[in-house]
C-alpha positions in Angstrom: -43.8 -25.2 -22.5 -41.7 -28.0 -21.2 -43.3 -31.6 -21.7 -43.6 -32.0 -18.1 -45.6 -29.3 -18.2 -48.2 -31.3 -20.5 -48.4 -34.6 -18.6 -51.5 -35.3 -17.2 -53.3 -32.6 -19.8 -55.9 -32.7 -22.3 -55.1 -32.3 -25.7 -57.6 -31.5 -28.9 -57.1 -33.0 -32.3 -59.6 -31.4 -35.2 -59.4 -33.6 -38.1 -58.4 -37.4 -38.2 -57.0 -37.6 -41.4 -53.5 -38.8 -42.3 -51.8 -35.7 -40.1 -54.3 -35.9 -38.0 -54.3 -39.6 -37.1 -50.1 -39.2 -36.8 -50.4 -35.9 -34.6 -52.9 -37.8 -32.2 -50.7 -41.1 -32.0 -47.6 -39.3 -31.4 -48.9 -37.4 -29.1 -50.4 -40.9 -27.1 -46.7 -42.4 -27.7 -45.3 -39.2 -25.7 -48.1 -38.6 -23.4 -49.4 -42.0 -22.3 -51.3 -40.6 -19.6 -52.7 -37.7 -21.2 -56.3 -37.9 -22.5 -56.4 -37.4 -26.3 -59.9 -35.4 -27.7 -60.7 -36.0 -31.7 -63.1 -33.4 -33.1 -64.1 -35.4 -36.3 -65.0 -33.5 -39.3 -65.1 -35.5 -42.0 -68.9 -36.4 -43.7 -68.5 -40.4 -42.9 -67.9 -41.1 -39.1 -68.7 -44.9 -40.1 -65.4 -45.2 -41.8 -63.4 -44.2 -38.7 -60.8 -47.3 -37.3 -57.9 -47.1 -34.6 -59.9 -44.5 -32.9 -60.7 -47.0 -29.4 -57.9 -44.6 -27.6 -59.7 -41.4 -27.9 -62.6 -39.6 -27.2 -64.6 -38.6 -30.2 -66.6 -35.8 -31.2 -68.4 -35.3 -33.9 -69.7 -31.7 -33.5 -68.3 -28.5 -32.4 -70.6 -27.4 -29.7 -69.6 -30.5 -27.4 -66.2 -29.3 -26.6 -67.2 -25.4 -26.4 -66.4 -25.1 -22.8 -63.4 -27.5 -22.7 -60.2 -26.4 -22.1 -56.8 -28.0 -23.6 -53.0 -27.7 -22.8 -52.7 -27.7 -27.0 -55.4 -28.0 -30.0 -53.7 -29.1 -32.8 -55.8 -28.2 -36.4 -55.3 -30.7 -39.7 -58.4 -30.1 -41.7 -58.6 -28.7 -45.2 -56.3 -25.2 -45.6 -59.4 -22.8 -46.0 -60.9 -24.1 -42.5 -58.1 -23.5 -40.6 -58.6 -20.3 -38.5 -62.0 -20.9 -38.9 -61.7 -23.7 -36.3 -58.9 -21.5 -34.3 -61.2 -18.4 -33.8 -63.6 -20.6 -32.9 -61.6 -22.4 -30.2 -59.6 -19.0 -29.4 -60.3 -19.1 -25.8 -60.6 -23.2 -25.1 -56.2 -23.3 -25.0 -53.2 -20.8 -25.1 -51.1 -23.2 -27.7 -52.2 -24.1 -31.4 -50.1 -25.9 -33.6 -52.0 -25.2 -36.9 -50.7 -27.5 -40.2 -48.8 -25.6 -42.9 -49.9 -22.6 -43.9 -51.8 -21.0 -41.3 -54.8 -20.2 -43.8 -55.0 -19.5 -47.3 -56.9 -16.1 -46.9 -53.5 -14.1 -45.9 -56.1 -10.9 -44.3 -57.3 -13.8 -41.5 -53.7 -15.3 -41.1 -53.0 -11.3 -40.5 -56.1 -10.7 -38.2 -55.2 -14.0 -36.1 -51.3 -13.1 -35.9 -52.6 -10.0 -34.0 -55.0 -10.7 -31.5 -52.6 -14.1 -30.6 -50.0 -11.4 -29.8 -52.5 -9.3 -28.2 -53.8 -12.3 -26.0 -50.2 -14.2 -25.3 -51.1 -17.0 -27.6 -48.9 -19.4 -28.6 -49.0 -20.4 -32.3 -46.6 -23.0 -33.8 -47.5 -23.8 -37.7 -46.1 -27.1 -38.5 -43.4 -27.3 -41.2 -42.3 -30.7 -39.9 -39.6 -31.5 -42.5 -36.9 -29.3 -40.8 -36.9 -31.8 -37.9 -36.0 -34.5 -40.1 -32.5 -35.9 -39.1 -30.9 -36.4 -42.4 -32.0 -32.1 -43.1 -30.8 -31.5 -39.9 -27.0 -33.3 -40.0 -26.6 -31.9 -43.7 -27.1 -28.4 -42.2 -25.0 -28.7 -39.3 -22.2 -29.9 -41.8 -22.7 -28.6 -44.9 -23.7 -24.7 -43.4 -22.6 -24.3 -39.8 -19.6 -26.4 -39.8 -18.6 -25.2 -43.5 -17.3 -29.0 -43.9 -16.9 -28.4 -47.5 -16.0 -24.4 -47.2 -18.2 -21.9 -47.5 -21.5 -22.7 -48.9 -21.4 -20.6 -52.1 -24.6 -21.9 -54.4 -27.4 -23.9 -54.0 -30.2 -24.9 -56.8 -33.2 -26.4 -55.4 -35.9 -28.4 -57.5 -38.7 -29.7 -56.0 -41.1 -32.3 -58.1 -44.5 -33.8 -56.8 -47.1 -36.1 -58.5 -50.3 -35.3 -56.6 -52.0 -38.4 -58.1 -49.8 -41.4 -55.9 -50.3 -39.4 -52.4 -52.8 -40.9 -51.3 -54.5 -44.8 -51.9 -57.5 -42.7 -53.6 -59.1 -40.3 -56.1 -56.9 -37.3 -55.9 -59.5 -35.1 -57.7 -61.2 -35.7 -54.4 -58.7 -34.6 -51.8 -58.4 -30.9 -50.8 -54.7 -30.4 -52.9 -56.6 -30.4 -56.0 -59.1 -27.8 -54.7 -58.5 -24.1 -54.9 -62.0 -22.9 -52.9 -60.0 -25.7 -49.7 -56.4 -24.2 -50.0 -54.9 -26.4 -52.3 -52.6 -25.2 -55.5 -48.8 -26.0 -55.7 -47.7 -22.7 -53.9 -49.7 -23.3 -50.6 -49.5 -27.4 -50.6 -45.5 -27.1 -51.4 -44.7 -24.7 -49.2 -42.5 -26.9 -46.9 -40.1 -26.7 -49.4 -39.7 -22.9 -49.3 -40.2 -23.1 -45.2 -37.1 -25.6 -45.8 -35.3 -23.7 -48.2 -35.2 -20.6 -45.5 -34.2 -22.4 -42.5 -31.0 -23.8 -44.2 -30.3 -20.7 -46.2 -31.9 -17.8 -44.6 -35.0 -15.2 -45.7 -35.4 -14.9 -49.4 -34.4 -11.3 -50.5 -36.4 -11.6 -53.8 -39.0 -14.0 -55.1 -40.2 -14.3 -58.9 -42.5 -16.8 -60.4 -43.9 -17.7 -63.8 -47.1 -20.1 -64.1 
């Protein structure tokens, strides 16, 4: 879809979290015209701030018969194609945060019935867009600036507590029953790891 083709639309945003409040303000800095929908789904709506640009919604019946150029989806993991299924017929573009689900038989399910109903579904492993990733694969692997890339050892280190300004025990990383767990929550590193390198041929782990 070219973005002329989504001037002028309506766009849905479930969850206004920290990727949700970036998706929707990106999306205003593109769009300028476009009119922005929040479906909020966090428990304390009194909390919400910077949200005078949108149109809120608080419960999931109120946008039922609404239909959207894209619905973006940045809640917790394990509500992810929850909300999609439930929205299945409201757009014909979801861009679902990394990874689709964490319940691979519904990520399985969705795949086929988006194929079956020309759905377009775009997960959102951001980091390969970022410049520097970008120029040191143009140079380092398509352009062989060095020579042939030959070995690469990749170690990836993350201190849940200092990534967010609050309890972490409290935010949906730390919880297994909401998708969270180092695999699922890291995986934009192996998403990253592919698209410089290519498919991994054989995985091992030991925990």
């Amino acid at each position: 879809m070219e973005k002329n083709e989504l001037i002028n639309g309506c766009f849905l945003v479930i969850g206004f979290g920290g990727t949700g409040k970036r998706f929707a303000a990106n999306l205003k800095h593109e769009f300028a015209v476009c009119d922005i929908d929040i479906l909020y789904t966090g428990s304390n709506p009194k909390s919400l701030t910077n949200c005078q640009d949108y149109n809120m919604y608080f419960q999931l019946d109120e946008i039922k018969n609404k239909k959207y150029k894209i619905i973006y989806i940045g809640v917790p993991t394990s509500e992810h194609l929850n909300y999609a299924n439930a929205l299945f017929d409201n757009t014909d573009l979801f861009i679902i945060e990394k990874p689709m689900d964490s319940e691979l038989a519904k990520c399985e399910i969705f795949k086929r019935n988006s194929g079956i109903q020309n759905k377009k579904v775009f997960l959102n492993f951001q980091k390969r867009f970022l410049s520097s990733w970008s120029m040191a694969k143009k140079l380092i692997i398509e352009n062989k600036s060095f020579g042939n890339f030959q070995y690469g050892n990749v170690k990836v280190k993350s201190y849940l507590p200092v990534w967010r300004d609050r309890n972490y025990i409290d935010m949906y990383a730390a919880k297994k029953n909401l998708g969270g767990g180092v695999i699922l929550t890291e995986c934009h590193e192996i998403d990253l790891i592919q698209w410089l390198l290519g498919d991994i041929r054989n995985i091992s782990a030991i925990s």
